[in-house]
N, C-alpha and C positions, 0 to 999 in steps of 0.2 A: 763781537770779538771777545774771547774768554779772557779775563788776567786771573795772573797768578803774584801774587805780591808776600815776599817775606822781608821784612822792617827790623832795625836795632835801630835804633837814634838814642843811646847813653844819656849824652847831657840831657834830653828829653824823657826820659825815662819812659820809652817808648819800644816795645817790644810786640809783635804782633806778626799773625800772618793771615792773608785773605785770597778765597779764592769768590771768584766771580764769573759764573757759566755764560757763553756766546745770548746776546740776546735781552740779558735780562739788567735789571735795575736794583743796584743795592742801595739800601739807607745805613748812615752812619749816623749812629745816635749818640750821645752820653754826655756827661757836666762838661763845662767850659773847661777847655786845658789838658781834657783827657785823652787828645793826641791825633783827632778826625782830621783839623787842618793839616797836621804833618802828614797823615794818610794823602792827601791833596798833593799836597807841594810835592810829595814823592814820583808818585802820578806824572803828575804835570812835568817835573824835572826843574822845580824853581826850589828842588831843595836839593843838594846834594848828601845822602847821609852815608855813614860810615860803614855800616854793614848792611848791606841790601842787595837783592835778585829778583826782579822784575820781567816777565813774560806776558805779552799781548798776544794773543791768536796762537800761540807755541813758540814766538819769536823774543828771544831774549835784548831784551832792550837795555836794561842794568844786570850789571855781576859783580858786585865789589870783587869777589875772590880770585879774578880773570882781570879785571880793569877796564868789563865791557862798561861804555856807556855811551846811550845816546841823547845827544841834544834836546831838549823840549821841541825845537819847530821840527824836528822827524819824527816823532812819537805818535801823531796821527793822534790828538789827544784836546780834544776841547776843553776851554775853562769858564763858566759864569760864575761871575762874584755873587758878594752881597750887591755892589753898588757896580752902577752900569762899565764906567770906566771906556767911555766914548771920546775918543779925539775930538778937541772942542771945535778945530780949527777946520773940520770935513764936514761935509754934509750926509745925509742917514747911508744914500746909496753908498759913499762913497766908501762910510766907517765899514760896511757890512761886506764890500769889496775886497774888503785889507787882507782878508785872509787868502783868499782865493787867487787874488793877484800876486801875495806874499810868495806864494805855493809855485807861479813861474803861468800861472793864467795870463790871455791876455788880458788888454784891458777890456774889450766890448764882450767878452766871454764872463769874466770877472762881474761886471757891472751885471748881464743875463743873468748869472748864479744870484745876485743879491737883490733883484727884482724877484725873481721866484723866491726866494725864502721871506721878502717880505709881504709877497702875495697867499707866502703859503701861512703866516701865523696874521692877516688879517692888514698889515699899516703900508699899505702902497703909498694910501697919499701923504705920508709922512718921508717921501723917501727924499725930495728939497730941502727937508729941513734940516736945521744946526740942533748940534744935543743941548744947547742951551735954551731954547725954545721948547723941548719934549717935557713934559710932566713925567711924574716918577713911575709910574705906568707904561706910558709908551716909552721913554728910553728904554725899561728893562725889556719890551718887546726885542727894540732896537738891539739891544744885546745880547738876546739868545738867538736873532739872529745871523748876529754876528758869529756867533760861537759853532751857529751851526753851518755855515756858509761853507766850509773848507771841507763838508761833511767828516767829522774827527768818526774813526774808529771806536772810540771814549769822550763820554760826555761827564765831565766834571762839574758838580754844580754844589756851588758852596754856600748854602742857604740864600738862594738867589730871591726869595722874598722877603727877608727880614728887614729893609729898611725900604718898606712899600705901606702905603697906607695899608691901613686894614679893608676900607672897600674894595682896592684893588687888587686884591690876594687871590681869592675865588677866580675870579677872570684869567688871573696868569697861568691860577693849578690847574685850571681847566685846559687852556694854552699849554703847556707844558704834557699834563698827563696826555691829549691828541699826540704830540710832537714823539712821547716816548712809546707810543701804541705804533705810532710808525716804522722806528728807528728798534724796535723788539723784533717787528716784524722781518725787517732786514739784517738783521742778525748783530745789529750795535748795541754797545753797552753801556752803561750810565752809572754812577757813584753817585750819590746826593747825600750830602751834610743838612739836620735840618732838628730844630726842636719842636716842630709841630708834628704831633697825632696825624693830623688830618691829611698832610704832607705824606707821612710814611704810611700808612691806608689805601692812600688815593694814588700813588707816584711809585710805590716801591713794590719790588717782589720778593724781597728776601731785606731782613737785618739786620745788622751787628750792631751789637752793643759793646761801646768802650769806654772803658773806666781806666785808668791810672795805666795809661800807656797799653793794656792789652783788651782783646777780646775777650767778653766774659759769656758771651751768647751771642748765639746769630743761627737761623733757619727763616722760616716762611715768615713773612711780616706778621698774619695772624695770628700763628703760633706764639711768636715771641709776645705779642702784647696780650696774647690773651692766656699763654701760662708762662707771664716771665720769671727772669731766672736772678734777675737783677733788679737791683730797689730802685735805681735811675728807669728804667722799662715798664715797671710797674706806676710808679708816678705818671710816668708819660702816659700812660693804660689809666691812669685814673681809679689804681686799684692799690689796695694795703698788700704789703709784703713785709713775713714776717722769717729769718734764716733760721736754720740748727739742726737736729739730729732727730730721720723719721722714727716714730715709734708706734705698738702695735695700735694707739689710737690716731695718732698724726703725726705729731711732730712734737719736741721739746727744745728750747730755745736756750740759747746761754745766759739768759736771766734768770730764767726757771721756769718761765711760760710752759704751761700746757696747753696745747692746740689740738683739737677734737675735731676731728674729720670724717666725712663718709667718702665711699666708693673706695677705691685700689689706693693704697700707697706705698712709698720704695721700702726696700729692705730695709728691716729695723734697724741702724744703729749708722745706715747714709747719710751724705750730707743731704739736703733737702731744703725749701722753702713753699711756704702756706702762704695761697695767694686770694683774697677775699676781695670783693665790694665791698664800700664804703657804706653804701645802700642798705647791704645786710647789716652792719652797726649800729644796733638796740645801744642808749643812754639812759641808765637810771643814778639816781641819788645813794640809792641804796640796795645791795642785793637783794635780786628780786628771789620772791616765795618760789618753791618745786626747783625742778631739777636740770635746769638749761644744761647743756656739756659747756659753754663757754663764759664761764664769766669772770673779767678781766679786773681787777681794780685799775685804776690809772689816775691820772694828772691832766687836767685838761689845759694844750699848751699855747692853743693858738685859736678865735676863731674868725672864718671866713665869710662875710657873708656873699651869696649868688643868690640874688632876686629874691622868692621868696623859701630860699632854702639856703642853707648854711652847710661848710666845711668844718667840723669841729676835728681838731688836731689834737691828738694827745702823745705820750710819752711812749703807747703800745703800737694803736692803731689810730685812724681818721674815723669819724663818722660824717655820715650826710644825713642830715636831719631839716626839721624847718624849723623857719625864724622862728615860730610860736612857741616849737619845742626850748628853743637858745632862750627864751623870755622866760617861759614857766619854770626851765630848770637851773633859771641865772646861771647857765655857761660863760666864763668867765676862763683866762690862765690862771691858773692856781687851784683851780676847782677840782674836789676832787670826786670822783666818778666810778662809777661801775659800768662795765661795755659788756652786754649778752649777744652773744653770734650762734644761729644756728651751727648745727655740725655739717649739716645738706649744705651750706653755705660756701666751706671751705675745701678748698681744692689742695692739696700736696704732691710738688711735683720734685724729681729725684733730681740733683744736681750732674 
């Protein structure tokens, strides 16, 4: 089912609009607070907001400017949380029932439906048991199949692994991305909230990215992480991103940065951002001899160690270097540094 969603939420400072094709799966990315849950809640119908028009399949479900609105339990609209949110006082078949039965199922129809969904994602023999009994694993089973039970038109899922161990992660996405290979295939849609990479790679087919209440990008999931257009995207991408104005060698920043680039870049004088690995980020003490196109002074502001290789943060760019480089070049905050990047290195993409 396709949506089409356009949002105002004022006190939120939330303004945006999203469309989302029959079939497919979108990721919502961006810092805490930057407006994904209210993108949810809207969705779902546990938010009322003030200006908003919402359409599922072509069927207008909100209108503020009419006074269409319809209820959450007729929106055909599944939710999984972060945290399971399992009736303490039902047993697994019963909780996964709720919906279906909710819906005007009987009861031995109901019960049929939540044996198949918990035969389809793997925990039959968990189906006697109390959510109090479940490990943080199988309850979340528990609870997307609960979610999926009522089969929703719209699968909501609000970083439904963040409060799961980390062994148990893998398992679910893998669980999960089977579940959304099926539900593409029959023409269901899915939104997913999430701050993992690996999540939005493995789960998503398209992403938005939201900062301060709007869209600031969104196309093909690869696309965005791999020429993002925004410094929250690029983080997530594990890549330096740097804004300002293309020029006929790259770009120029509002610091004053020059950035030297090869292959195509936008029209001189666009907005524009230079998107590099960290990887490609040479550290010396002192500029080095001949004639690099990039070489940055900087401040070195942070550093990170990973195994035997380090995150060095500075006030321009990151570098990824090794521990032995961080010892030899006593990288330190405060340090101050020289950053040489190839021009091959650097990518500039038009805003």
């Amino acid at each position: 089912m396709s949506i089409a969603l356009r949002l105002q939420v004022p006190e939120r400072d939330v303004d945006l609009a999203l469309d989302v094709a029959a079939g497919s799966t979108l990721g919502l990315v961006g810092p805490n607070g930057a407006g994904k849950s209210t993108v949810l809640a809207a969705l779902a119908g546990t938010l009322r907001p003030p200006h908003a028009r919402l359409e599922v399949d072509g069927h207008v479900l909100v209108d503020t400017a009419t006074g269409r609105w319809t209820p959450p339990y007729a929106r055909g609209v599944g939710l999984l949380a972060q945290e399971p949110l399992l009736f303490p006082h039902l047993d697994v078949v019963a909780n996964v029932a709720f919906g279906p039965r909710s819906r005007g199922a009987s009861r031995a129809e109901a019960e049929r439906i939540a044996h198949d969904r918990l035969t389809e994602l793997g925990c039959t023999d968990l189906a006697d048991r109390r959510p109090g009994t479940l490990s943080g694993g199988q309850a979340a089973r528990v609870a997307l199949a609960r979610a999926l039970a009522p089969d929703p038109g719209v699968l909501l899922l609000d970083e439904p692994m963040a409060a799961l161990d980390a062994a148990v992660v893998p398992q679910l996405r893998t669980i999960l991305a089977q579940v959304l290979r099926r539900r593409r295939d029959a023409g269901r849609t899915a939104v997913l909230v999430t701050h993992d990479v690996l999540d939005a790679l493995l789960l998503t087919d398209t992403l938005a990215v939201v900062e301060h209440g709007r869209v600031v990008d969104v196309g093909p999931t690869q696309r965005v992480l791999e020429q993002p257009r925004s410094v929250f995207a690029a983080e997530l991408a594990g890549l330096n991103l740097l804004r300002g104005t293309a020029t006929s060698p790259g770009l120029h920043t509002p610091e004053g940065l020059v950035v030297h680039a090869s292959g195509s870049t936008p029209p001189a004088g666009a907005p524009a951002v230079a998107v590099l690995d960290p990887a490609a980020v040479a550290v010396h003490l002192e500029a080095p001899a001949g004639s690099p196109r990039n070489v940055w002074p900087a401040t070195v502001t942070a550093v990170e160690p990973r195994g035997r290789r380090a995150l060095v943060r500075t006030d321009v760019v990151s570098a990824d270097v090794t521990v032995d480089a961080v010892a030899d070049l006593l990288l330190e905050p405060g340090r101050r540094v020289h950053l040489v990047v190839k021009a091959s290195e650097v990518q500039v993409h038009g805003l």
